[in-house]
C-alpha positions in Angstrom: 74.6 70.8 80.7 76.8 74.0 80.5 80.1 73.5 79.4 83.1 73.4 81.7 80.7 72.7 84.5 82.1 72.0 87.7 79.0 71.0 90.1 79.8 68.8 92.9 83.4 68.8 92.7 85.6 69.7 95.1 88.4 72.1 94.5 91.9 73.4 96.3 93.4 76.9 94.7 96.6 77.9 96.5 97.6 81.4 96.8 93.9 82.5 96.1 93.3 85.4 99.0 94.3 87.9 96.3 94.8 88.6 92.9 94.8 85.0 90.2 94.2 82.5 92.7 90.8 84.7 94.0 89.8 85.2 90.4 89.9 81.7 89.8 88.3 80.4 92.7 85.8 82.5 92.4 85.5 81.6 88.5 85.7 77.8 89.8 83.1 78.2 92.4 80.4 80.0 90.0 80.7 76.6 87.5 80.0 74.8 90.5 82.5 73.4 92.7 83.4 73.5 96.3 86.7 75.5 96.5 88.7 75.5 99.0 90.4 79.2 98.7 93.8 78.2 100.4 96.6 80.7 101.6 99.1 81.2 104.2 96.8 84.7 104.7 94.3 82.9 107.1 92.5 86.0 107.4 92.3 86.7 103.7 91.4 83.1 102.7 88.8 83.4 105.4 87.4 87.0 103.7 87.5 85.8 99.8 86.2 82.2 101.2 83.1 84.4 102.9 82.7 86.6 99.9 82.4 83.6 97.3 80.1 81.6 99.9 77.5 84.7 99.8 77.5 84.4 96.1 77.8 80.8 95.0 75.5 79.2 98.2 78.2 78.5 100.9 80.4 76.5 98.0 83.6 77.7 99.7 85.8 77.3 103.1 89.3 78.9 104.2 92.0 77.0 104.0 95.1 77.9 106.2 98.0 76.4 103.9 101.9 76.9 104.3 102.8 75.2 100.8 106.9 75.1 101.8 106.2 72.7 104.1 105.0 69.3 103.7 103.1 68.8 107.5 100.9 71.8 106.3 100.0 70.5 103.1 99.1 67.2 104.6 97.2 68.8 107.1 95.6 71.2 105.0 94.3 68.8 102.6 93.2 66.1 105.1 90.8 69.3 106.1 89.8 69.7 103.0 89.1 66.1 102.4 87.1 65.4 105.4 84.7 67.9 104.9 84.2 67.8 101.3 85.1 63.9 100.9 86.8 64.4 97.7 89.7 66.6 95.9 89.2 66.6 91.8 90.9 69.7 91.0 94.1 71.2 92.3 95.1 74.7 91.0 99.0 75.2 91.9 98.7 79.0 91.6 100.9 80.0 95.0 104.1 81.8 94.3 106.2 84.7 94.5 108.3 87.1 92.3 111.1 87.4 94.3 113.9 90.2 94.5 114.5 91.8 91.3 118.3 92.3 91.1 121.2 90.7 88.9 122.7 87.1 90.1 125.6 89.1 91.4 123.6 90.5 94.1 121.0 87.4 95.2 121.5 85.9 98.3 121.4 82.8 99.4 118.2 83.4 101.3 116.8 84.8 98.3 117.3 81.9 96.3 116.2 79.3 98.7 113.0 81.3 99.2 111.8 81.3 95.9 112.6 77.3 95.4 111.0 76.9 98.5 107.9 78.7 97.3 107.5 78.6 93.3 108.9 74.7 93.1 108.7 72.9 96.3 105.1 74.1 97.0 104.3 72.8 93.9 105.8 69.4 94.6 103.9 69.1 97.8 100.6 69.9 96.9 100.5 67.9 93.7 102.1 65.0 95.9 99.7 65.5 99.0 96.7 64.8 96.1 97.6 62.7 93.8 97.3 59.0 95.7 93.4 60.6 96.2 93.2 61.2 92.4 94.5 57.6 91.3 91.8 55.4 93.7 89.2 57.4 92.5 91.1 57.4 89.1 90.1 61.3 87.5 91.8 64.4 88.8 93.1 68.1 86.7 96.1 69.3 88.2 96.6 73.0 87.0 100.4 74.5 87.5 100.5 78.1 87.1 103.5 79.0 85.4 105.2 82.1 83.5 106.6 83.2 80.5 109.5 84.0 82.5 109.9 80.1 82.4 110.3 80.1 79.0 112.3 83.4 77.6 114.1 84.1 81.2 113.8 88.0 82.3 116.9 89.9 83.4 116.6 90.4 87.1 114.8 87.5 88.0 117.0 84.3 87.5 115.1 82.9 90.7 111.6 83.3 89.5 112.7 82.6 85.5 114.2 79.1 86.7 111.7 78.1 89.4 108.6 78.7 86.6 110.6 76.6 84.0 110.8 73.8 86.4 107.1 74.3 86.9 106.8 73.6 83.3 108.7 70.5 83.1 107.6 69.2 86.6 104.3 69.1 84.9 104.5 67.6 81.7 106.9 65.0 83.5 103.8 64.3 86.6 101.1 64.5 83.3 103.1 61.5 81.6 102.8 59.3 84.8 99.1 59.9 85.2 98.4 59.9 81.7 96.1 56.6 82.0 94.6 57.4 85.1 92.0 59.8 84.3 94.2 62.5 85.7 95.0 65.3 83.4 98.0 67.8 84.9 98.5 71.0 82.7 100.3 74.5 83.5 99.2 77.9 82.1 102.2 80.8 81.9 100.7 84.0 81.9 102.7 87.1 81.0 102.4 89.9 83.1 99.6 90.9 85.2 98.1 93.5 87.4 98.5 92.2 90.5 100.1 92.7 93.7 102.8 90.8 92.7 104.3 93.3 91.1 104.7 95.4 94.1 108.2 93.0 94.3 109.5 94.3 91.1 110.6 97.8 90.0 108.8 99.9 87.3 112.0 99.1 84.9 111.0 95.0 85.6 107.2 96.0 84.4 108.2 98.0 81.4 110.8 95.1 80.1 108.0 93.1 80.1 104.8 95.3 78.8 107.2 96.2 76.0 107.2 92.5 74.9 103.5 91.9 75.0 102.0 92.5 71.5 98.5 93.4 72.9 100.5 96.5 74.6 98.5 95.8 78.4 98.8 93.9 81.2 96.6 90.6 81.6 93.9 90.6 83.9 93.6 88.1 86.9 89.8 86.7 85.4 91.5 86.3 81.9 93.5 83.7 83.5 91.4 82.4 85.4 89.2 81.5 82.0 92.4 79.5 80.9 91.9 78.0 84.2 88.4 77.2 83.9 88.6 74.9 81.1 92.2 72.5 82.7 90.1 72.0 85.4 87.2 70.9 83.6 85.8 67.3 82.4 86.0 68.7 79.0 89.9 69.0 78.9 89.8 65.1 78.6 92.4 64.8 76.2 94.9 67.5 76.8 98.2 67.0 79.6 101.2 68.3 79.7 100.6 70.8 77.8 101.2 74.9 79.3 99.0 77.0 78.0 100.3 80.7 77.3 98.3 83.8 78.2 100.4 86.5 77.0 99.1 88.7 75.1 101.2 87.3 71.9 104.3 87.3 73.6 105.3 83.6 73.3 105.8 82.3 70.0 106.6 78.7 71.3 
């Protein structure tokens, strides 16, 4: 048996029509499992969902999710359940940069949006799983974080505090799970070429590239390797941990 293999499990990547999240379904899918690519992009879950199918037998299906609010998580994985039966792996990789501007000039819209998205999403989905996970007692919860959570960047107080409560949301979920068979874990990445930074200005990308030891932005499947393994059997022993993949930056 390969290692990290994933064959028949079943599992639900948020934010994956584009950039990390599509990397690592797909990465997901070729060990194996049955990923549902969600997204509030129906028509780009449907398109990476129909472009993994063709390569990995059919192992993947669209799935229309709205993470900021409950009903469509609920809904989204009752879907999900009913056709696949079961939910072992929930990748939390939804999110969004924000605007890149000093405290002084956020709004309150601005800051509600990105709690809404990079903190209560995660709350949902991890709550709209995890009763499934303890019956069947064996689950990997996978938060995707940032760097940002743990050194702050100027410009984004939004995004730097909403990826820090990512990382203590999971250690704090992987502590009441930890005899359960359910291992919950986060990986920060520093930055990487994705849309994403569309939100930010070319100042906000050079702060951080001049940070990064390696001198280059990450790529999406580099990630999604991370990835691979906290949703594996094999990471048996390992929660509440995050997982940097920056290039050096962090040093803690």
């Amino acid at each position: 048996m390969p290692y990290f293999d994933l064959t028949g499990q079943t599992a639900l990547v948020t934010g994956a029509a584009t950039g990390i999240g599509e990397a690592i379904a797909r990465r997901l899918a070729r060990a194996g499992a049955h990923v549902g690519v969600g997204d509030i992009d129906e028509g780009g879950a449907r398109a990476v969902a129909e472009s993994i199918g063709a390569e990995c037998d059919g192992r993947a299906v669209a799935v229309e999710i709205d993470i900021t609010l409950a009903e469509s998580v609920r809904g989204a994985t009752t879907r999900l359940l009913a056709r696949c039966g079961r939910i072992d792996i929930l990748v939390n990789n939804a999110g969004i940069a924000g605007r890149a501007a000093p405290l002084w000039e956020q709004t309150d819209e601005d800051w509600r949006r990105i709690i809404d998205v990079n903190m209560t999403g995660v709350f949902h989905c991890c709550r709209a799983v995890i009763s499934h996970m303890r019956e069947r007692r064996y689950g990997r919860i996978v938060n995707i974080a940032s760097i940002a959570g743990k050194e702050g960047n100027p410009n984004m107080t939004g995004y730097s505090a909403t990826k820090a409560a990512v990382i203590a949301f999971t250690k704090s979920l992987a502590k009441e799970v930890a005899t359960e068979g359910i291992c919950v874990n986060a990986v920060s990445p520093a930055v990487v070429r994705t849309r994403i930074l569309d939100q930010l200005t070319d100042a906000q990308v050079d702060y951080m590239l001049e940070r990064i030891p390696m001198r280059r932005t990450g790529a999406p499947e580099e990630i999604a390797a991370v990835v691979h393994f906290l949703a594996s059997p094999d990471c048996s022993f390992v929660t509440g941990q995050c997982y940097d993949a920056s290039g050096g930056r962090a040093t803690y």
